[in-house]
mmCIF file as gemmi writes it, N, C-alpha and C atoms, coordinates in Angstrom:
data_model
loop_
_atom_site.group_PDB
_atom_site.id
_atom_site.type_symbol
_atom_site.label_atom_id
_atom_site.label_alt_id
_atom_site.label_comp_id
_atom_site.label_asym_id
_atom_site.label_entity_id
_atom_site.label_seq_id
_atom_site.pdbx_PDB_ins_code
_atom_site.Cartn_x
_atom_site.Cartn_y
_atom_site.Cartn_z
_atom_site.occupancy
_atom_site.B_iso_or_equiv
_atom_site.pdbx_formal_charge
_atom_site.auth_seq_id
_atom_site.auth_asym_id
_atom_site.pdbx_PDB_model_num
ATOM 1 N N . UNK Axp A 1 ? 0.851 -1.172 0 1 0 ? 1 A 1
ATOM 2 C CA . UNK Axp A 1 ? 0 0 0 1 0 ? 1 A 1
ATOM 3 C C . UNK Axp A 1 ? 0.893 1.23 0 1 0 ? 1 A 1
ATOM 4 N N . UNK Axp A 2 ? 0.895 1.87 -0.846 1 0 ? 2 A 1
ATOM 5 C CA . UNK Axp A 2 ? 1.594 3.695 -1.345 1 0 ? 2 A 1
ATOM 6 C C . UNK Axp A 2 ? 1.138 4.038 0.251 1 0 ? 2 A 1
ATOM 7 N N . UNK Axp A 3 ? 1.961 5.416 0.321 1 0 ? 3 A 1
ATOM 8 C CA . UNK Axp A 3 ? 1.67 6.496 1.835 1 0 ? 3 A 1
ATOM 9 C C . UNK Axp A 3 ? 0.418 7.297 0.761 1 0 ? 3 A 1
ATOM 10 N N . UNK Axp A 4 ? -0.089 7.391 -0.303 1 0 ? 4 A 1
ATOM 11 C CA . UNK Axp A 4 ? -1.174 8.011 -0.648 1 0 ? 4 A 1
ATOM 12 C C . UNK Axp A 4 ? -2.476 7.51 -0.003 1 0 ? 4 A 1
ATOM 13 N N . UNK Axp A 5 ? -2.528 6.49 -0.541 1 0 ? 5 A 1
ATOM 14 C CA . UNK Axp A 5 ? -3.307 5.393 -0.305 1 0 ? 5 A 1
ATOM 15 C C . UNK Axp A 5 ? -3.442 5.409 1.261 1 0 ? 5 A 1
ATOM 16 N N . UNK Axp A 6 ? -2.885 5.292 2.092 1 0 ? 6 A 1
ATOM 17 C CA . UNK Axp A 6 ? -2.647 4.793 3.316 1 0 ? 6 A 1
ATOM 18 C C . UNK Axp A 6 ? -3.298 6.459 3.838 1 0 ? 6 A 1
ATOM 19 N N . UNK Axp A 7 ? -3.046 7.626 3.59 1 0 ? 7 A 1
ATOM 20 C CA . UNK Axp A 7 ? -3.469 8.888 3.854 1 0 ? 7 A 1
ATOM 21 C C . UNK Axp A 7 ? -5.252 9.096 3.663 1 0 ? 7 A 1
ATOM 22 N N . UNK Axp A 8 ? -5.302 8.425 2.601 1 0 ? 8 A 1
ATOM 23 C CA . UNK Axp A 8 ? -6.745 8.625 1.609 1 0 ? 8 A 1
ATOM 24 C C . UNK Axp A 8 ? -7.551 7.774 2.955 1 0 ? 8 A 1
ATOM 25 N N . UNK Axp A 9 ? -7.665 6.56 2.795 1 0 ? 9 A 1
ATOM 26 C CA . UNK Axp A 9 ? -7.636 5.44 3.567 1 0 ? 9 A 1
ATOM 27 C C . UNK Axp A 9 ? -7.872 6.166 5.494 1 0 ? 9 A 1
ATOM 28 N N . UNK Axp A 10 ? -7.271 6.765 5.77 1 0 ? 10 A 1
ATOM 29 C CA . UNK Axp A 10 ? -6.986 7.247 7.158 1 0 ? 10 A 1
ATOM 30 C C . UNK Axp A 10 ? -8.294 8.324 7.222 1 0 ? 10 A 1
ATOM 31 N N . UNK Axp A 11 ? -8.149 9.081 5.758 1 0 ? 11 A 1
ATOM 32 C CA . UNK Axp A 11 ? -9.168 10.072 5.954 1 0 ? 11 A 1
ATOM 33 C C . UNK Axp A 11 ? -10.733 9.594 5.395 1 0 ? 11 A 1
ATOM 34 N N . UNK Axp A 12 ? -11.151 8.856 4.638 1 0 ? 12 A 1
ATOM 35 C CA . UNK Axp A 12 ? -12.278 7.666 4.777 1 0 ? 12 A 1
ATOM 36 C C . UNK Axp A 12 ? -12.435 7.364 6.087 1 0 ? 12 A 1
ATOM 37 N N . UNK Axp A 13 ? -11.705 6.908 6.531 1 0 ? 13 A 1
ATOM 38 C CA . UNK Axp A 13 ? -12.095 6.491 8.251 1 0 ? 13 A 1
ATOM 39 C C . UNK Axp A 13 ? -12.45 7.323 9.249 1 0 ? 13 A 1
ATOM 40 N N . UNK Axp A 14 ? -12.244 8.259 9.266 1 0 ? 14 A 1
ATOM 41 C CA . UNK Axp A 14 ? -12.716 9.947 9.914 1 0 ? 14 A 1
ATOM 42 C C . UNK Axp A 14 ? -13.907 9.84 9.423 1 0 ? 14 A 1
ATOM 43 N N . UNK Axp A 15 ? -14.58 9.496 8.303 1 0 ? 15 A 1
ATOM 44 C CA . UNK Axp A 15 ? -15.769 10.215 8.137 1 0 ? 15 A 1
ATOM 45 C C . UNK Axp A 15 ? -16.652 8.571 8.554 1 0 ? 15 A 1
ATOM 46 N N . UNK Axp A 16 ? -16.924 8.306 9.349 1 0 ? 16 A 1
ATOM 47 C CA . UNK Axp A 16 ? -17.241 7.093 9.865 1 0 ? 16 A 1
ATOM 48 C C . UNK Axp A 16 ? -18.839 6.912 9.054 1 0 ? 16 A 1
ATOM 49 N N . UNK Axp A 17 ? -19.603 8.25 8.432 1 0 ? 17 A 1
ATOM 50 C CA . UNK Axp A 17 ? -20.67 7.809 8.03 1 0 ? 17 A 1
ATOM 51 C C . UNK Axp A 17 ? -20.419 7.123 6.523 1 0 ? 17 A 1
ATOM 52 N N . UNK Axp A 18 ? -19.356 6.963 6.197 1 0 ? 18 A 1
ATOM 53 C CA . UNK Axp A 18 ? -18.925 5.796 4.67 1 0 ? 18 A 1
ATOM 54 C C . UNK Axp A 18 ? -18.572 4.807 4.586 1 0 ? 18 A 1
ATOM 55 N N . UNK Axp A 19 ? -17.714 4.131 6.195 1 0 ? 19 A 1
ATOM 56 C CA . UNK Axp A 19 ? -17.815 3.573 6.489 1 0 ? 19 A 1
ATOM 57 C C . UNK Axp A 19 ? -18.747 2.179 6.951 1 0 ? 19 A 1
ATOM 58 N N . UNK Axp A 20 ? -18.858 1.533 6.039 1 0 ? 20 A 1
ATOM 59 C CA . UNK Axp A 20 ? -19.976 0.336 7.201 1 0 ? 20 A 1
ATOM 60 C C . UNK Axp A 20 ? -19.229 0.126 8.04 1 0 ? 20 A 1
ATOM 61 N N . UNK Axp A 21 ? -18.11 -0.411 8.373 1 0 ? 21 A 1
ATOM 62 C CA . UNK Axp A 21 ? -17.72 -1.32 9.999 1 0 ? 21 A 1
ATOM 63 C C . UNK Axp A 21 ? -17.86 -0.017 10.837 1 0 ? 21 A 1
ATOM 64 N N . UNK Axp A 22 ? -17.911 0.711 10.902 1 0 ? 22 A 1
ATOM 65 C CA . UNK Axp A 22 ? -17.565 1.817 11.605 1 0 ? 22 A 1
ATOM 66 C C . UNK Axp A 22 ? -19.169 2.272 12.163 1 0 ? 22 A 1
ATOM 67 N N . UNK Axp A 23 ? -20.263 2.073 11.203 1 0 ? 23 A 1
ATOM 68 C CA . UNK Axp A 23 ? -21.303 2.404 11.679 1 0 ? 23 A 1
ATOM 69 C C . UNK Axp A 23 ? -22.088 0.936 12.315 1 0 ? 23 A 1
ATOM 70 N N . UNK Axp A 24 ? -22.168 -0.366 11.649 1 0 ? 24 A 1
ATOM 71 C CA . UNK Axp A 24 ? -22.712 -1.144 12.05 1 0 ? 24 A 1
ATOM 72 C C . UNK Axp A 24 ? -22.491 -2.419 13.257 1 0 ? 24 A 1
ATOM 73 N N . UNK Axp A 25 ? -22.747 -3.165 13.775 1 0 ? 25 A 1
ATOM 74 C CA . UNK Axp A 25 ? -22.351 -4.202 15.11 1 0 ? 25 A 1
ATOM 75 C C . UNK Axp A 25 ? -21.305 -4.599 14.467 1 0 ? 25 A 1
ATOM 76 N N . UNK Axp A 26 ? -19.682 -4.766 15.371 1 0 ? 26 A 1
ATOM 77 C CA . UNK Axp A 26 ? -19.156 -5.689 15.157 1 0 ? 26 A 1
ATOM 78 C C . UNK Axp A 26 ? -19.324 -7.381 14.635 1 0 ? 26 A 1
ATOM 79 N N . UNK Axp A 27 ? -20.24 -7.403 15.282 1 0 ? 27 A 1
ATOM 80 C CA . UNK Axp A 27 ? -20.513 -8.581 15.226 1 0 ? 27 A 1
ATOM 81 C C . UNK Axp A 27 ? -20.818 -9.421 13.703 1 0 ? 27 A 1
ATOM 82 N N . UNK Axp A 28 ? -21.033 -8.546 12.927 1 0 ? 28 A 1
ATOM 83 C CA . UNK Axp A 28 ? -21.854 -8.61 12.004 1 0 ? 28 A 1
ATOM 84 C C . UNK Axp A 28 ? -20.661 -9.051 10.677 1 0 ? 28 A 1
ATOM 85 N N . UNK Axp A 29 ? -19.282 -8.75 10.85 1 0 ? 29 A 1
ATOM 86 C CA . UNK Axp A 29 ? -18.136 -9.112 10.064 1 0 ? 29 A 1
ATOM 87 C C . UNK Axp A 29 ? -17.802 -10.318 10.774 1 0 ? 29 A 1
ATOM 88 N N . UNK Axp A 30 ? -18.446 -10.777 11.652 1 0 ? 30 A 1
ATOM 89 C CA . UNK Axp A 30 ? -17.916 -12.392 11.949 1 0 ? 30 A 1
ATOM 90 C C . UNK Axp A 30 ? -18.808 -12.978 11.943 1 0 ? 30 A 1
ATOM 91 N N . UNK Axp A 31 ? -19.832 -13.494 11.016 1 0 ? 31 A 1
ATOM 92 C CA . UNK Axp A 31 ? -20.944 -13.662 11.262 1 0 ? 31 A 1
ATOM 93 C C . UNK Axp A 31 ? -20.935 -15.512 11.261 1 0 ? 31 A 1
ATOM 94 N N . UNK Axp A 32 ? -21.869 -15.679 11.831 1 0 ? 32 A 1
ATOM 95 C CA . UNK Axp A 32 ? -22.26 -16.982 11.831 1 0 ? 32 A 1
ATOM 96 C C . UNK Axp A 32 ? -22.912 -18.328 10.287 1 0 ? 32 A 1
ATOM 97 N N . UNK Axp A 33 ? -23.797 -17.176 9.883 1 0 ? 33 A 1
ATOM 98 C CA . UNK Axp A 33 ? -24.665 -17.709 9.494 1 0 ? 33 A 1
ATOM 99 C C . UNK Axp A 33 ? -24.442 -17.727 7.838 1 0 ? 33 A 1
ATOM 100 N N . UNK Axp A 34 ? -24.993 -18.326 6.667 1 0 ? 34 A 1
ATOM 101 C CA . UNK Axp A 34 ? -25.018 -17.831 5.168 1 0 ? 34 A 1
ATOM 102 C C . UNK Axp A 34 ? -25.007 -16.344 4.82 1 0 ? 34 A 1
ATOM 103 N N . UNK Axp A 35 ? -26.336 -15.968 5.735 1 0 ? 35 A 1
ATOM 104 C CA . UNK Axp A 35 ? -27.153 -15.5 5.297 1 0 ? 35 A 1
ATOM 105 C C . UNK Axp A 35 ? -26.649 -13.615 5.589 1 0 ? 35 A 1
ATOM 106 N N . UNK Axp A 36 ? -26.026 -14.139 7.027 1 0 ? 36 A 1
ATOM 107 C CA . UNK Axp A 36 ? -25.892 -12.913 7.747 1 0 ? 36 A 1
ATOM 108 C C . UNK Axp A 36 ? -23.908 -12.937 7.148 1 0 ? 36 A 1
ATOM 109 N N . UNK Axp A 37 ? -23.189 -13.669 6.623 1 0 ? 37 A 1
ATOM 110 C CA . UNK Axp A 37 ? -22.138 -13.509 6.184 1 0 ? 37 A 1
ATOM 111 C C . UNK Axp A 37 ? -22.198 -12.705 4.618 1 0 ? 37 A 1
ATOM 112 N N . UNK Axp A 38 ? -23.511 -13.15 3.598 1 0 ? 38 A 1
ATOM 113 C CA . UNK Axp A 38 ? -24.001 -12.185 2.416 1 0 ? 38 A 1
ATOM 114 C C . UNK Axp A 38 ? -24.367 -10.909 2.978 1 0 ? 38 A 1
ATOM 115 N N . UNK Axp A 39 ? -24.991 -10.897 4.1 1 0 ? 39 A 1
ATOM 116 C CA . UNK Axp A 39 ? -25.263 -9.076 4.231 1 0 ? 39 A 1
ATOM 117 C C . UNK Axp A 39 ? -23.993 -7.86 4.472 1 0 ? 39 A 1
ATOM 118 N N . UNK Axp A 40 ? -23.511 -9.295 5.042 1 0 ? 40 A 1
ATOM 119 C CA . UNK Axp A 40 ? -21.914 -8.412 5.291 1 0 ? 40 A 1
ATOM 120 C C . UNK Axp A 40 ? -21.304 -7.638 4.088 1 0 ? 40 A 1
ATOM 121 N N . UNK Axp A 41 ? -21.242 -9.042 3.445 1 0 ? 41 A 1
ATOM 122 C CA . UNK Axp A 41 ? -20.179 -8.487 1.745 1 0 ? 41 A 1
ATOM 123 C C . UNK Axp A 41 ? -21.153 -7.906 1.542 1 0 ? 41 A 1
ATOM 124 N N . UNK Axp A 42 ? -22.411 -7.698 0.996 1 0 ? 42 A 1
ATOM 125 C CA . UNK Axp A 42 ? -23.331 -6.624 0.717 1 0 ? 42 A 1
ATOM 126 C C . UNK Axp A 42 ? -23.154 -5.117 1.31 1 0 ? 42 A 1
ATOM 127 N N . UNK Axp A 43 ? -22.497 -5.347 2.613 1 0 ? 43 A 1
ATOM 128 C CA . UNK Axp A 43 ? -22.315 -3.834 2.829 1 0 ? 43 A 1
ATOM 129 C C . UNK Axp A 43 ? -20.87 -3.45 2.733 1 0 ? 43 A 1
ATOM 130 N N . UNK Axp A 44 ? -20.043 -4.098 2.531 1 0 ? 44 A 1
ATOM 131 C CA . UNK Axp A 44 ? -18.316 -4.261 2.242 1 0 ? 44 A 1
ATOM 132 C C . UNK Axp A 44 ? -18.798 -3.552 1.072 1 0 ? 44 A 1
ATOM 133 N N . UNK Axp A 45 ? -19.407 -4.088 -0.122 1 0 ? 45 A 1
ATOM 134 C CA . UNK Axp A 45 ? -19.474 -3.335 -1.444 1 0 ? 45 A 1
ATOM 135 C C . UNK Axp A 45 ? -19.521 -1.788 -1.538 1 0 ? 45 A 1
ATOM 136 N N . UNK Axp A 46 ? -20.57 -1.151 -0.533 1 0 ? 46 A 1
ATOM 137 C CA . UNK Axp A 46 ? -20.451 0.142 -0.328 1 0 ? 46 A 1
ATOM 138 C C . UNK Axp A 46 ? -19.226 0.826 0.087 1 0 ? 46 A 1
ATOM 139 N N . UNK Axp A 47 ? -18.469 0.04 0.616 1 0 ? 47 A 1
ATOM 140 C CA . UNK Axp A 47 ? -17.392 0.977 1.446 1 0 ? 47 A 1
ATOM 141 C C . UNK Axp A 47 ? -16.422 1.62 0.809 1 0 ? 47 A 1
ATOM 142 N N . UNK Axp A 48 ? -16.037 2.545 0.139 1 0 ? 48 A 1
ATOM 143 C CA . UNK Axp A 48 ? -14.821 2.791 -0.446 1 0 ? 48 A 1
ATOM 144 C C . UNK Axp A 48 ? -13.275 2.549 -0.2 1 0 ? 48 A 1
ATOM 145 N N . UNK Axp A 49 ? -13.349 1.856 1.26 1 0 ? 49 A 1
ATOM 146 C CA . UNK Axp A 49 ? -12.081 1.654 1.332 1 0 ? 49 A 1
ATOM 147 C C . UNK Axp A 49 ? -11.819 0.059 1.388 1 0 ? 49 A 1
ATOM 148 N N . UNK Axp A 50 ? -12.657 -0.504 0.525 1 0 ? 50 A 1
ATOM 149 C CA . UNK Axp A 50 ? -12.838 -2.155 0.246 1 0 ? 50 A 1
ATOM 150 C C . UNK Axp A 50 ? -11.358 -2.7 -0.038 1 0 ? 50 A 1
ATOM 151 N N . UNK Axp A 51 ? -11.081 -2.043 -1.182 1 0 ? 51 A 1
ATOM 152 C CA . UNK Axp A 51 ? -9.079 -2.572 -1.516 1 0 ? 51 A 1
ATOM 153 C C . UNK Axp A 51 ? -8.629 -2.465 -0.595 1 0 ? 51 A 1
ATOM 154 N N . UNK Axp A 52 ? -8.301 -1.49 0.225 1 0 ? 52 A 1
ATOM 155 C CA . UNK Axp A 52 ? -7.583 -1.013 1.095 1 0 ? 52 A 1
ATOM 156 C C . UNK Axp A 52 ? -8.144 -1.946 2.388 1 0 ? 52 A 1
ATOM 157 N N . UNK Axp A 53 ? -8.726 -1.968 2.449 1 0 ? 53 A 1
ATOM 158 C CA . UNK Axp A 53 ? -9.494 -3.567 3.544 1 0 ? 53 A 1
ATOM 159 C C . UNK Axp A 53 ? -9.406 -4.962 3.075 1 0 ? 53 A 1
ATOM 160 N N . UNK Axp A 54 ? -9.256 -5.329 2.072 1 0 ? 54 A 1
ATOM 161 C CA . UNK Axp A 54 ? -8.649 -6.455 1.434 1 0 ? 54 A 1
ATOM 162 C C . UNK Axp A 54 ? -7.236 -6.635 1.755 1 0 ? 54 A 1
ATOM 163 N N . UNK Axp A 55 ? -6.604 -5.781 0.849 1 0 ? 55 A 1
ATOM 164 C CA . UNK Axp A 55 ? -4.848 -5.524 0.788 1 0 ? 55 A 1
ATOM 165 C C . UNK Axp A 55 ? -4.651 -5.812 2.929 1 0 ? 55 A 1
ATOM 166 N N . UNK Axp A 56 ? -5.02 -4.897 3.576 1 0 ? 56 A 1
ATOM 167 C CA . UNK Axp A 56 ? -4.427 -5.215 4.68 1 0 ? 56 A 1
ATOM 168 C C . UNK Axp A 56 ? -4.867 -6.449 5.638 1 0 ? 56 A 1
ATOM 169 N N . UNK Axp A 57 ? -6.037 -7.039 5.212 1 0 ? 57 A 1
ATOM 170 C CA . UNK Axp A 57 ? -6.466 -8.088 5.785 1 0 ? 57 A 1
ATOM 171 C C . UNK Axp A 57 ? -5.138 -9.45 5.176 1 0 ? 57 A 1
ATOM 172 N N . UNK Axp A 58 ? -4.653 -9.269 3.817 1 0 ? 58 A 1
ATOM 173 C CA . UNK Axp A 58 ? -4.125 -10.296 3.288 1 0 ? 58 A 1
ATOM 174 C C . UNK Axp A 58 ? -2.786 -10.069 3.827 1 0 ? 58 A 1
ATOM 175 N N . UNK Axp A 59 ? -2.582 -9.192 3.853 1 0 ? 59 A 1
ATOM 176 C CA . UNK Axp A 59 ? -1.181 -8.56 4.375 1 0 ? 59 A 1
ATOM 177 C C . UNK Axp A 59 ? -1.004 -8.962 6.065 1 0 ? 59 A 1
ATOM 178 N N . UNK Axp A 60 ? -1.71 -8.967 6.435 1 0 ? 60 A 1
ATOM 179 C CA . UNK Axp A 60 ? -2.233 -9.333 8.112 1 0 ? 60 A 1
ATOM 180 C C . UNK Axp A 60 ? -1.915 -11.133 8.099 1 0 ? 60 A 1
ATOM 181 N N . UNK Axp A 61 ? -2.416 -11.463 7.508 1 0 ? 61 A 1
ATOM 182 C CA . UNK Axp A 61 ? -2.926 -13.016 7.512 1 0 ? 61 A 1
ATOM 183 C C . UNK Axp A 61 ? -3.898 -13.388 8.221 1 0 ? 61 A 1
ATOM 184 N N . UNK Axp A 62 ? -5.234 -12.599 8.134 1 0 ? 62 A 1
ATOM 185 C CA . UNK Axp A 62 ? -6.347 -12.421 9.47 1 0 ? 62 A 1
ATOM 186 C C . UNK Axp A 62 ? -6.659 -14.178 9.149 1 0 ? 62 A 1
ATOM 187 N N . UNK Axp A 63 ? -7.49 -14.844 10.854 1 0 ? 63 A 1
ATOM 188 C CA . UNK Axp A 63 ? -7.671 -15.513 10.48 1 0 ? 63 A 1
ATOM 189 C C . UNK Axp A 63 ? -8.866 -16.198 9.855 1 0 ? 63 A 1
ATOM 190 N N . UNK Axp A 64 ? -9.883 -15.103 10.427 1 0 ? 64 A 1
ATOM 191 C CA . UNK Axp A 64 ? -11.313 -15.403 10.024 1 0 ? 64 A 1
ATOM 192 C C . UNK Axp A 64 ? -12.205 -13.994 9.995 1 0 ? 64 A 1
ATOM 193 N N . UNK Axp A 65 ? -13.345 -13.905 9.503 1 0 ? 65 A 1
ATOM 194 C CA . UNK Axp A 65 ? -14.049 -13.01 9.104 1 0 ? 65 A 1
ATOM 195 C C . UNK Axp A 65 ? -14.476 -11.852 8.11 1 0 ? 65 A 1
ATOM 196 N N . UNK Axp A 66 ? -15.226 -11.139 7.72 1 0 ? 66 A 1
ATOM 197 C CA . UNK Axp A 66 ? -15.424 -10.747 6.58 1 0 ? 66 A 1
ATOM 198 C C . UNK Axp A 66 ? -14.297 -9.214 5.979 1 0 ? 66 A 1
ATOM 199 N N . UNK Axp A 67 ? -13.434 -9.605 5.477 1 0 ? 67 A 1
ATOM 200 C CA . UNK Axp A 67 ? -12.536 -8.246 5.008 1 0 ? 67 A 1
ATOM 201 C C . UNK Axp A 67 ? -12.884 -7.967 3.437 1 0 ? 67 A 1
ATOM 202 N N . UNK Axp A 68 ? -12.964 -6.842 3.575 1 0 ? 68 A 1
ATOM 203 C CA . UNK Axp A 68 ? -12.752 -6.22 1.892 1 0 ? 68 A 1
ATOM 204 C C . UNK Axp A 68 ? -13.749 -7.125 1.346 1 0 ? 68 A 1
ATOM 205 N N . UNK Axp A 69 ? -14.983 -7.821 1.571 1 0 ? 69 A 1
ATOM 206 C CA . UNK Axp A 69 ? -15.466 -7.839 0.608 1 0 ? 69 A 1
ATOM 207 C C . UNK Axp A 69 ? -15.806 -9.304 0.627 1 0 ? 69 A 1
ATOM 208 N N . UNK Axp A 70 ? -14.403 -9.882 1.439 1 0 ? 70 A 1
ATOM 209 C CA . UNK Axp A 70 ? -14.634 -11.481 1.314 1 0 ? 70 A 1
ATOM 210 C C . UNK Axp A 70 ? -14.606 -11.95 2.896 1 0 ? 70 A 1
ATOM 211 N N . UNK Axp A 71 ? -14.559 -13.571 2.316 1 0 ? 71 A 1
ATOM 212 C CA . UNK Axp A 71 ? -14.678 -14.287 3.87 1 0 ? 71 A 1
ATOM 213 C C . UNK Axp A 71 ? -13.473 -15.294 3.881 1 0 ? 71 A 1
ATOM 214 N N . UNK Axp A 72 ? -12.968 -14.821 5.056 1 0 ? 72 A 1
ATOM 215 C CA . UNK Axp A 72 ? -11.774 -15.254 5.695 1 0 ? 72 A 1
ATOM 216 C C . UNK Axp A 72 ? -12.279 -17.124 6.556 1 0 ? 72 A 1
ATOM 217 N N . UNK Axp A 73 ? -11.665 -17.675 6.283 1 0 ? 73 A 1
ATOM 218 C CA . UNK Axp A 73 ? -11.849 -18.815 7.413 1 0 ? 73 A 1
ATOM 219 C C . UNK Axp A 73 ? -10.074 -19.194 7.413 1 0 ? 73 A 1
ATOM 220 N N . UNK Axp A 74 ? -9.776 -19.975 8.794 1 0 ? 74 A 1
ATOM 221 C CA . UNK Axp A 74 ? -8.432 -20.893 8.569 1 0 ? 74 A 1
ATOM 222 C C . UNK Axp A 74 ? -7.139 -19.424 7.972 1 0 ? 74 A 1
ATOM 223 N N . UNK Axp A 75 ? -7.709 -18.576 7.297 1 0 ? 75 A 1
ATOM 224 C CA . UNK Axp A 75 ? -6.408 -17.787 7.065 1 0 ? 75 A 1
ATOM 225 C C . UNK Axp A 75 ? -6.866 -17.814 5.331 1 0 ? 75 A 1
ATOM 226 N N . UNK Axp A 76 ? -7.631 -17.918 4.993 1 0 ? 76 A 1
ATOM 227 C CA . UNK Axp A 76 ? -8.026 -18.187 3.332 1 0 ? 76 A 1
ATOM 228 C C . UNK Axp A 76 ? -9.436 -17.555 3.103 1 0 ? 76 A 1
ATOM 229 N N . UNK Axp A 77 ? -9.53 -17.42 1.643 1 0 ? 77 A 1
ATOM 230 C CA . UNK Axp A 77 ? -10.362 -16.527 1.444 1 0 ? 77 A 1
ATOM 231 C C . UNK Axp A 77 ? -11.652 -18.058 0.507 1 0 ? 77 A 1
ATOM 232 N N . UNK Axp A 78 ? -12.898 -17.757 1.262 1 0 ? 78 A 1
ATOM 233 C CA . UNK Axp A 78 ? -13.568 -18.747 0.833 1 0 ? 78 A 1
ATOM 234 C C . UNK Axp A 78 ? -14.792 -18.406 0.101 1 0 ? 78 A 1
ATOM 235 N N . UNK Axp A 79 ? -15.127 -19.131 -0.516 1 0 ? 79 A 1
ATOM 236 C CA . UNK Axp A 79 ? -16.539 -18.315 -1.502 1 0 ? 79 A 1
ATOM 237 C C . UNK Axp A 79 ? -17.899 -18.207 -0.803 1 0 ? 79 A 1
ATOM 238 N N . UNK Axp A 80 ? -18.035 -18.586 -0.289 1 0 ? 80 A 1
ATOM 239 C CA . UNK Axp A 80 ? -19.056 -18.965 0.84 1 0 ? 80 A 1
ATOM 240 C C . UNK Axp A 80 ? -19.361 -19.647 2.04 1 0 ? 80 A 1
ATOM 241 N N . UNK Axp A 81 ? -20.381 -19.377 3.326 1 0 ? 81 A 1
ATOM 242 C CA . UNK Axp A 81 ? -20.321 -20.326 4.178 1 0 ? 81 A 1
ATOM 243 C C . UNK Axp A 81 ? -20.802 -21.25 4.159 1 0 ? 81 A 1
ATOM 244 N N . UNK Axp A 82 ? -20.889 -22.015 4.575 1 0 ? 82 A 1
ATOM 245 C CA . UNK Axp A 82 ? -21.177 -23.51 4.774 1 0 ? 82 A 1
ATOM 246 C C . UNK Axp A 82 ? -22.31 -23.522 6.114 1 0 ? 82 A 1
ATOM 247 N N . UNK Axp A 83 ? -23.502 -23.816 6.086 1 0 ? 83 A 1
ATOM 248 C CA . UNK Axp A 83 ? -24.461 -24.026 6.924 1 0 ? 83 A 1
ATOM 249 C C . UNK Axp A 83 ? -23.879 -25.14 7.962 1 0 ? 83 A 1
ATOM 250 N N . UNK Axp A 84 ? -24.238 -24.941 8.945 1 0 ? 84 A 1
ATOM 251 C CA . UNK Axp A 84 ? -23.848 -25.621 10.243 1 0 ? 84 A 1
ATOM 252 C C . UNK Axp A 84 ? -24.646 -27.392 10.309 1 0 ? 84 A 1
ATOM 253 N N . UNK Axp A 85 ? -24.457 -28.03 10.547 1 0 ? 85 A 1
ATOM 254 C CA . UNK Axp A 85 ? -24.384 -29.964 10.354 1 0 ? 85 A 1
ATOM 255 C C . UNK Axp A 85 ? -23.662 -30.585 9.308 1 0 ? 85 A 1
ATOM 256 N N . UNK Axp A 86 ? -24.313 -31.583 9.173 1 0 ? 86 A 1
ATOM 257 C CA . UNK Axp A 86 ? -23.886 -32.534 7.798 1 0 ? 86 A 1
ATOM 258 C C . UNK Axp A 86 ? -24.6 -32.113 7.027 1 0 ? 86 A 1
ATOM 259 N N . UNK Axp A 87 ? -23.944 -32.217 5.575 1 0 ? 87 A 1
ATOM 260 C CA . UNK Axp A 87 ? -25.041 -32.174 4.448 1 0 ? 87 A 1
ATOM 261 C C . UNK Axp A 87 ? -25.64 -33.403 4.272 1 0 ? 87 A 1
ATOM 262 N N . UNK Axp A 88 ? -26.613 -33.199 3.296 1 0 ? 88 A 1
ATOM 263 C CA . UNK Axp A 88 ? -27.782 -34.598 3.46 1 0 ? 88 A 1
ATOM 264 C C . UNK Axp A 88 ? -26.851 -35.605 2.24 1 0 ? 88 A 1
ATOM 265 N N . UNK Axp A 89 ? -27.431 -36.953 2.181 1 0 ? 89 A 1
ATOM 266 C CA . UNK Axp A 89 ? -26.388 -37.86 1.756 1 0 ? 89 A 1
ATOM 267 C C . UNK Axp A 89 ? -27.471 -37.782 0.486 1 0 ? 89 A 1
ATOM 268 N N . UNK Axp A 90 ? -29.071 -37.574 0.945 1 0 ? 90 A 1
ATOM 269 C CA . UNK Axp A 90 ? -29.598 -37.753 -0.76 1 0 ? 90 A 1
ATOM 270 C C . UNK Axp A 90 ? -30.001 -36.75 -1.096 1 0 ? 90 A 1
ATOM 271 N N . UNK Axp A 91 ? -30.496 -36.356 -2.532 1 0 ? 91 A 1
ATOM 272 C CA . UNK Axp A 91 ? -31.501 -35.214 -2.742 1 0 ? 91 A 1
ATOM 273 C C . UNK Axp A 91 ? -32.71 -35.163 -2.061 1 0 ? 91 A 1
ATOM 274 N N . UNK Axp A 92 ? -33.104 -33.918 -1.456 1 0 ? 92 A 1
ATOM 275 C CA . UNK Axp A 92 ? -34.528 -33.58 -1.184 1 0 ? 92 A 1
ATOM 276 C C . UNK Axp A 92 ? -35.2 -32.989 -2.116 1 0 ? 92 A 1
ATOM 277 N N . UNK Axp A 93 ? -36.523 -33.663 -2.747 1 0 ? 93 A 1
ATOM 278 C CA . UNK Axp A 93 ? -37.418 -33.085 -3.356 1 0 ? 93 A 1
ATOM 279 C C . UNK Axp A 93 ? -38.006 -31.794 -2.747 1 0 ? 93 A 1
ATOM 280 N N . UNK Axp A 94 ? -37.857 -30.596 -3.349 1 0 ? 94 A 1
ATOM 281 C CA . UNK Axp A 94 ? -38.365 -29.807 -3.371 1 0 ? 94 A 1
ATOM 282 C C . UNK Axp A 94 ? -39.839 -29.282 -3.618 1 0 ? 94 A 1
């Protein structure tokens, strides 16, 4: 990350109303669920400082939760969560 970038970045964060993490529950970038891990990246999209939250999450080696956009598990960036049990062994008719 440039010292531009890193300046720009600093001053985005001052204005906390452009921010999503800044306005909404912590909680909500570690989320549990499918459903509530899509609302996350849904509001990551708004943020303008998404690269700049990517780049330092990867740079970090975070080990879990939603950065820049994506979802962290184990230290890796995964496409989606995985609902909590076993998956079913047959198809369910719908």
């Amino acid at each position: 990350m440039q010292t531009t970038d890193l300046f720009e970045l600093l001053e985005m964060l001052e204005r906390t109303d452009i921010v999503p993490c800044r306005v909404h529950d912590a909680e909500i970038w570690f989320a549990q669920t499918p459903q509530d891990v899509d609302f996350a990246k849904t509001l990551c999209g708004t943020c303008p400082a998404i690269n700049a939250c990517l780049a330092h999450a990867l740079d970090r080696e975070v080990s879990w939760g939603i950065w820049g956009g994506e979802l962290f598990e184990w230290g890796h960036i995964v496409a989606q969560k995985r609902p909590r049990g076993r998956p079913r062994k047959e198809t369910v008719a719908a």
